[in-house]
VMD Tcl script that draws the C-alpha trace (Angstrom):
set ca {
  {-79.51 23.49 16.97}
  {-81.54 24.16 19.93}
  {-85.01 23.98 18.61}
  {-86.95 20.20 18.03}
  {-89.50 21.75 14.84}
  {-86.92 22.06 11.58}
  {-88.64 24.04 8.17}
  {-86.66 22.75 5.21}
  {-87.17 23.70 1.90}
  {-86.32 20.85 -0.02}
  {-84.68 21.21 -3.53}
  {-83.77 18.37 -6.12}
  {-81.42 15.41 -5.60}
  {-79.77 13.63 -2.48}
  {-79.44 16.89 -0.32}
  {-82.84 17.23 1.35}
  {-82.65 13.80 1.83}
  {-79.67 13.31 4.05}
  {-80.51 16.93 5.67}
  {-84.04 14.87 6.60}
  {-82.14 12.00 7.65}
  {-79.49 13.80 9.76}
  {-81.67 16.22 10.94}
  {-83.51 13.34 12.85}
  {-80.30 11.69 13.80}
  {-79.56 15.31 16.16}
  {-82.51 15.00 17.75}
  {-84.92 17.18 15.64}
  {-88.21 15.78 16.47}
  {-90.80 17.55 13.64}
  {-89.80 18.47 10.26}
  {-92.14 20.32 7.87}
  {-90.99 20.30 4.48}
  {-91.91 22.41 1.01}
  {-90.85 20.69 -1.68}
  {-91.32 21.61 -5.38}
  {-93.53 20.16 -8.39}
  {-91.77 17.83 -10.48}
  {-88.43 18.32 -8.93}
  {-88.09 17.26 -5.50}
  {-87.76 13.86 -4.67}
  {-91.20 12.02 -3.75}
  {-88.68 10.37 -0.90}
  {-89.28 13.65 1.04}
  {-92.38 12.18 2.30}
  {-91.07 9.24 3.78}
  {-88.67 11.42 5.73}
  {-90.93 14.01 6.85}
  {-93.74 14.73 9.17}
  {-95.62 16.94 7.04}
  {-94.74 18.43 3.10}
  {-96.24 21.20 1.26}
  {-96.02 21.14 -2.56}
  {-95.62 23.83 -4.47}
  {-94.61 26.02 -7.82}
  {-91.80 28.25 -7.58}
  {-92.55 31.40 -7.02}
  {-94.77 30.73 -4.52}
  {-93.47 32.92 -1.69}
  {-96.50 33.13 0.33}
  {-97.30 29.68 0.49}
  {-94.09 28.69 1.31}
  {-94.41 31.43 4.56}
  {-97.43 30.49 5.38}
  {-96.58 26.63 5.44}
  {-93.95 27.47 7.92}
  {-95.67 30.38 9.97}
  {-98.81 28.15 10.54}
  {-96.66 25.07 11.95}
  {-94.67 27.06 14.19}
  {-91.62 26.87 12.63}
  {-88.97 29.70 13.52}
  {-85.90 27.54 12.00}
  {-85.35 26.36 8.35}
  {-82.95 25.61 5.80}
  {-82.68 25.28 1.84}
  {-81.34 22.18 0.98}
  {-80.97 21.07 -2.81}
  {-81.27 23.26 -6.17}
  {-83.78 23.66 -8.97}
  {-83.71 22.18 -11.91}
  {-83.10 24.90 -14.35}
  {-86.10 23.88 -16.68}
  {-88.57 24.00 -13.74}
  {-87.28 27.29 -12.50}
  {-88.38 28.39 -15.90}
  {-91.53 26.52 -17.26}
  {-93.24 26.17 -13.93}
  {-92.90 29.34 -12.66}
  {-96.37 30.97 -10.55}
  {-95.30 34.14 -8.54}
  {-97.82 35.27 -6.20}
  {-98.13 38.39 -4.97}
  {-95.59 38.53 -2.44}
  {-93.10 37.22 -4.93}
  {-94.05 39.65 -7.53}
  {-93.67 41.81 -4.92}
  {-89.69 41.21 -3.82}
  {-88.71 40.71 -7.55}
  {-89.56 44.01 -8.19}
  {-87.52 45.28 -5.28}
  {-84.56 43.64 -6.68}
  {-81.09 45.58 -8.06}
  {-80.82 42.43 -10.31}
  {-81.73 38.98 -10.93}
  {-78.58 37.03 -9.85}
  {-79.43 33.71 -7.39}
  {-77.55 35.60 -4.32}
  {-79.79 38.20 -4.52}
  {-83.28 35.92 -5.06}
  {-82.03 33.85 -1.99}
  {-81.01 36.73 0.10}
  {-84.28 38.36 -0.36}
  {-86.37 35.47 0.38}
  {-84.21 35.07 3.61}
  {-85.14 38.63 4.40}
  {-89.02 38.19 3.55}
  {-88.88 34.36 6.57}
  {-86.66 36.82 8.89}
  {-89.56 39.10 8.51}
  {-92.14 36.24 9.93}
  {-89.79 35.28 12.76}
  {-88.18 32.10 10.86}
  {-84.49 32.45 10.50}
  {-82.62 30.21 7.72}
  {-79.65 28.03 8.65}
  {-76.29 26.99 7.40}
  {-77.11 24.45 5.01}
  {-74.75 22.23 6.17}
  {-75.21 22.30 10.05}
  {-76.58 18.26 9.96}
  {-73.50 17.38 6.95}
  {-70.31 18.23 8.59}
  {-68.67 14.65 8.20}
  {-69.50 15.31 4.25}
  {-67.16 18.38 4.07}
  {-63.79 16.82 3.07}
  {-60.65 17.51 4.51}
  {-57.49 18.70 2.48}
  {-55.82 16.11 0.83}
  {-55.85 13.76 -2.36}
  {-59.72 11.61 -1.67}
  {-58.58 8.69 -4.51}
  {-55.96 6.40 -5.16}
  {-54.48 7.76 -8.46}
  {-52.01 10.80 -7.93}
  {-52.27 14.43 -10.22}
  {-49.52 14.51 -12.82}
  {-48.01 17.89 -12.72}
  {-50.02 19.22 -15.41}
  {-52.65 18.53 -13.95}
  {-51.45 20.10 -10.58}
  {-51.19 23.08 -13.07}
  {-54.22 22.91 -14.89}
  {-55.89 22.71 -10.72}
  {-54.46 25.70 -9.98}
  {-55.82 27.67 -13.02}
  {-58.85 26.54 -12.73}
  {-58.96 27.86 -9.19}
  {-58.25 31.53 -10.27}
  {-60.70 31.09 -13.14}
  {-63.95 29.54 -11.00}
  {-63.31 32.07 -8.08}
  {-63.48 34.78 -10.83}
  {-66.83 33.56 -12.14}
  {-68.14 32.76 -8.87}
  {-67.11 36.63 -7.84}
  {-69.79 37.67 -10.65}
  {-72.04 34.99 -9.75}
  {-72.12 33.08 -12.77}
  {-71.29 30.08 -11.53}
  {-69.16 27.59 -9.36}
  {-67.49 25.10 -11.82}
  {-65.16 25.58 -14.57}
  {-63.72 22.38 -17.48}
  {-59.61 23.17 -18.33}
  {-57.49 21.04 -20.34}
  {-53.52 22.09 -20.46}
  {-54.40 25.98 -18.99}
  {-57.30 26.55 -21.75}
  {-60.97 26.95 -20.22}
  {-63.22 23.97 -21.96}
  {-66.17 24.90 -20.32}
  {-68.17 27.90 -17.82}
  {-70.69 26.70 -15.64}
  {-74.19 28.74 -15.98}
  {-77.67 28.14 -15.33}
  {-77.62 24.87 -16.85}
  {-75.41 23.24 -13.52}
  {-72.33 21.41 -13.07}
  {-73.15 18.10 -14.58}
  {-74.21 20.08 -17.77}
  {-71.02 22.29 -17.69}
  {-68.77 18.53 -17.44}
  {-70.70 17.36 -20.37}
  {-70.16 20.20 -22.30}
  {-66.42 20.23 -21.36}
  {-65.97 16.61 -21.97}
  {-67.55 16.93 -25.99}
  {-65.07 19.95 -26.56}
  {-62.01 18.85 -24.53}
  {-62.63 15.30 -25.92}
  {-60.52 13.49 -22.83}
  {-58.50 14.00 -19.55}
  {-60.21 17.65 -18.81}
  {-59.94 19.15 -15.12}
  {-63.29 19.85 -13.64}
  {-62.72 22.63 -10.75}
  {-65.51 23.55 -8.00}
  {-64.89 25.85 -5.60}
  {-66.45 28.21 -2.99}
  {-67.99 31.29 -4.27}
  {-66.09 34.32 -2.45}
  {-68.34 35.86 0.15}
  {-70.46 32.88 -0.06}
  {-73.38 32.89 1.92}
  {-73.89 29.10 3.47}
  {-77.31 29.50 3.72}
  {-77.84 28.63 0.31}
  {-76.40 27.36 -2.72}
  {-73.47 25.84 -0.68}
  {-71.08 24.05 -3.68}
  {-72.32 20.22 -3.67}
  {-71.30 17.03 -5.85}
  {-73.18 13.96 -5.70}
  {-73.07 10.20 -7.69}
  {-74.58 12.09 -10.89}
  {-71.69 14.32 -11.02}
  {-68.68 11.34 -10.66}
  {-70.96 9.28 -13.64}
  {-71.38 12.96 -15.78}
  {-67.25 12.55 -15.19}
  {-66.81 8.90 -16.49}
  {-69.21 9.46 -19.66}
  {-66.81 12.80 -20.29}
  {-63.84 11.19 -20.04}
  {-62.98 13.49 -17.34}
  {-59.57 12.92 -15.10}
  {-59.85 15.15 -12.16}
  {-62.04 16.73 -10.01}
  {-60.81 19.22 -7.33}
  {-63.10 20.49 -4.67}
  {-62.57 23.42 -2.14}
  {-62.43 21.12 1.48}
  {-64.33 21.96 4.27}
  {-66.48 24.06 1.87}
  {-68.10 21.63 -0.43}
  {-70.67 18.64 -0.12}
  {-69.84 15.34 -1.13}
  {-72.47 13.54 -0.55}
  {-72.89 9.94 -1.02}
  {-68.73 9.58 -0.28}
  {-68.06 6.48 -0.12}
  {-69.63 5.30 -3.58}
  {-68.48 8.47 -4.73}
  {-64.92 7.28 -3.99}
  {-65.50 4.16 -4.83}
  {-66.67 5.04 -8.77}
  {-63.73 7.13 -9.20}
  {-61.15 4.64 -8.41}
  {-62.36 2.15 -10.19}
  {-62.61 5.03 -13.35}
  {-59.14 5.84 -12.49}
  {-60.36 9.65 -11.54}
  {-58.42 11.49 -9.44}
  {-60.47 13.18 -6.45}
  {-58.74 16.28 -4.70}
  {-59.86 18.93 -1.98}
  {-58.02 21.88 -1.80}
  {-57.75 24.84 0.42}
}
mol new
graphics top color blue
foreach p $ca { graphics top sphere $p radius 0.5 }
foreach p [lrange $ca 0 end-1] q [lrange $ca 1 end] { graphics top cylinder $p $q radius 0.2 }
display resetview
């Protein structure tokens, strides 16, 4: 990245964070930030020369934050919590405006049009993971404990069934147990989906993430983090398989750590 003034519209969790972090670590020298009402992390503003707060929906404002500042480069980093993209929601007029525009309502098509609408004012978005490259995992098994060849097996199907709901955009993260699907992730998110698997496969299910096909790395680039490896212990879940290169793992190392010492198997495919 070329330019020294970073936009970043800052989600939930650890994401924004390390983007911040990184970000300043490659020489960016200004970042302006929008986070979201009771969602993103109040940390933002220790990492950050300047953040706007605001509702979703609020299109123009988020623009306008950039625009003003001078910003003609910017990333999303981090999702919404599913309850705040539906109690707090205050579309202004220019969001009203794209919805309506819209062949349907999927989160491809919201994000793709509200890269079209900053393209518009001269700010183009970035791969989402241009400061994270060391947190993309290479093939290979991450933990100590070796897959059994059912669960090799179970891996596999999972694969073919998360592509398949990522195809439709539905989601990135399927539960199996012995070739059965547990659990579909939706709206509710991946640490939802695991706890739902883990109640109705009881113990030992596969949790699969992969990369949606035609994915656009912009946005909504596949991401596990410390909530998702303690959503796994309190499930009783065994292994987790990742697409490498393709996924965040952020916070790796305690990641790795928690999983060993819960005997769960990490693996990144390709």
């Amino acid at each position: 990245m070329k330019e020294r003034l970073l936009g970043l519209i800052a989600g939930n969790g650890k994401f924004p964070l390390l983007v911040a972090e990184n970000a300043r670590h490659a020489g960016v020298e200004r970042i302006v930030a929008v986070a979201f009402h009771d969602d993103t992390s109040k940390e933002i503003e220790d990492l950050v020369d300047e953040v706007v707060w605001i509702r979703v929906g609020e299109l123009g404002k988020l623009i306008k934050t950039f625009t003003r500042a001078g910003v003609t480069q910017a990333l999303m980093a981090g999702q919404l919590t599913p309850t705040v993209m539906f109690k707090n929601l205050r579309f202004d007029w220019r969001m009203v405006k794209l919805m309506a525009r819209l062949k349907n309502r999927k989160a491809d098509t919201i994000f793709g049009a509200i890269a079209d609408e900053l393209q518009k004012e001269g700010v183009s978005l970035l791969d989402s993971t241009i400061f994270l490259s060391d947190h993309l995992p290479e093939p290979g098994l991450l933990t100590k404990r070796k897959l059994t060849n059912q669960e090799e097996e179970d891996v596999e199907f999972g694969r073919g069934i998360a592509k398949e709901i990522g195809r439709l955009d539905i989601g990135q993260t399927v539960v199996v147990k012995n070739k059965a699907v547990i659990a579909v992730e939706g709206i509710d998110g991946t640490d939802a989906t695991i706890a739902r698997g883990g109640e109705l496969g009881k113990k030992d299910v596969i949790v699969v993430k992969v990369f949606k096909p035609n994915q656009d790395m912009r946005f909504d680039v596949p991401v596990v983090g410390m909530r998702t490896i303690e959503t796994m212990i309190e499930a009783k879940a065994r292994v987790l398989a990742i697409e490498a290169k393709k996924t965040l793992l952020l916070e790796k190392e305690e990641i790795i750590y928690e999983a060993n010492k819960a005997k769960i198997s990490i693996v990144a495919f390709e």
